[in-house]
C-alpha positions in Angstrom: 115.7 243.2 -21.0 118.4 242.1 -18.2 115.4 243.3 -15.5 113.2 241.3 -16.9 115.0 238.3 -16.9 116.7 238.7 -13.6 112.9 239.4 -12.3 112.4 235.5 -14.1 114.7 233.9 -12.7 113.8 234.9 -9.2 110.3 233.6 -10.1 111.9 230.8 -11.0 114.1 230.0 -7.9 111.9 231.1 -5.7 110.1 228.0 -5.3 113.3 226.0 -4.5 114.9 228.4 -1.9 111.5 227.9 -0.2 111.5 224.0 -0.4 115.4 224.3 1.3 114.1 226.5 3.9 114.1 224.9 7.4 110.8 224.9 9.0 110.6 226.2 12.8 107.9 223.6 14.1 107.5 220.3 12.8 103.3 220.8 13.3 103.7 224.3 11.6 105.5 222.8 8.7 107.3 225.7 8.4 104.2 227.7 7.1 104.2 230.6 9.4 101.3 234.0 8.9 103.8 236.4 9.9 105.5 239.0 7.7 107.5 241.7 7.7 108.9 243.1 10.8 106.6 240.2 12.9 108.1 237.3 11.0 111.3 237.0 13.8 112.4 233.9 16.0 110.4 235.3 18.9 107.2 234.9 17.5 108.1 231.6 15.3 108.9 229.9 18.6 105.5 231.2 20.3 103.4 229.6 17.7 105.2 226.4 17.8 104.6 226.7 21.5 100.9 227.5 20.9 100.7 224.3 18.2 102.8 222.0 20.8 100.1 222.7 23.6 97.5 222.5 21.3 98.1 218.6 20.5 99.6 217.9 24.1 96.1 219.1 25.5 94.2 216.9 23.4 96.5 213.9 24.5 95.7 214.7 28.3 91.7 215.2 27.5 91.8 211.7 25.8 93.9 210.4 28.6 91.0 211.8 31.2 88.1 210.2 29.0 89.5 206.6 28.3 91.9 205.8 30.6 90.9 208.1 34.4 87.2 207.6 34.0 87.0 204.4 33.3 89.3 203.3 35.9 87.2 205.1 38.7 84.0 203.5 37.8 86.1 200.2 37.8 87.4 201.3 41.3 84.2 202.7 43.3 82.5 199.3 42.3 85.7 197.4 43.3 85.5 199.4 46.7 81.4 199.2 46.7 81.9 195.5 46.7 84.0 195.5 49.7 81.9 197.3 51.6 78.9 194.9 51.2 80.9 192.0 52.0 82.7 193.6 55.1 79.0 194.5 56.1 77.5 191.3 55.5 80.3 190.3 58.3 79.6 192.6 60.5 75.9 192.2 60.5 76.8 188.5 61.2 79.2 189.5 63.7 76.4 191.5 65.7 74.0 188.8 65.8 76.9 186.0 67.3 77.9 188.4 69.7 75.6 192.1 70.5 77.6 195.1 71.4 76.6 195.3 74.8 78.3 192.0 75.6 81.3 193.1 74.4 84.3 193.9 76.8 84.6 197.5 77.4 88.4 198.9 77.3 89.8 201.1 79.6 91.3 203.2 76.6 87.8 203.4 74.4 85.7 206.3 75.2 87.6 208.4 77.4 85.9 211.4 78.5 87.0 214.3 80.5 84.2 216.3 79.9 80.8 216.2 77.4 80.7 217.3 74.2 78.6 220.7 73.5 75.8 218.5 71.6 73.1 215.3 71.5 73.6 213.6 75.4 77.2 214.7 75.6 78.6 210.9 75.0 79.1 210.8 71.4 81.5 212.1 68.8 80.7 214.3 65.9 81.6 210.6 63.9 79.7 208.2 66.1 77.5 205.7 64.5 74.7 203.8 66.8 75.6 200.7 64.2 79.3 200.3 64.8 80.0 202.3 67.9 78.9 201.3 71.5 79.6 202.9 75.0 78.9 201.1 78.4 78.5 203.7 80.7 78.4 202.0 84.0 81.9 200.5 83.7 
């Protein structure tokens, strides 16, 4: 009879000695799937690490879906916008005064010998809009 009721009482605490028993991870809530010789401190820590990342990567994807997106739309028409208005200027600036009255620099478009492609005068970044070179002077 005293196996039995020892064997009761243990059914009886258990529950208790449970409730007191610290939990390793907060997200976990203590409720681990390991047993036996794979319930140790190693492999507690590693799934609180694996729950950790879990929620921490779904913070960062959120963060890239509301808040990076959004902001680089908001930017490339902020940019887009400035680009128009500089070339409306420009195109004004072409009709007041045409490239090939412009003054032409001694330090713009030095050349010690042609480049390896088109007429040998331009860059690999020239641009017939913006870029002019008086080759007489």
């Amino acid at each position: 009879m005293s196996l039995s009721r020892s064997i009761l009482r243990n059914l009886r605490t258990a529950p208790r000695r449970a409730a007191l028993r610290r939990p390793y991870s907060a997200e976990a809530g203590g409720q681990t799937n390991f047993s036996g010789a794979q319930d140790n401190a190693f492999n507690r820590e590693r799934k609180a690490v694996k729950d950790h990342a879990a929620a921490t990567s779904d913070l960062w994807r959120k963060l890239s879906i509301y808040v990076v997106v959004p902001s680089l739309i908001l930017g490339g028409a902020n940019a887009w916008r400035l680009w128009s208005e500089h070339w409306e200027h420009w195109e004004h600036e072409l009709h007041e005064h045409p490239m090939e009255e412009r003054p032409q620099y001694q330090y713009q478009n030095i050349r010690t010998k042609n480049y390896p492609w088109g007429d040998g005068d331009k860059t690999a970044f020239w641009n017939d809009k913006v870029n002019f070179h008086k080759k007489d002077e």
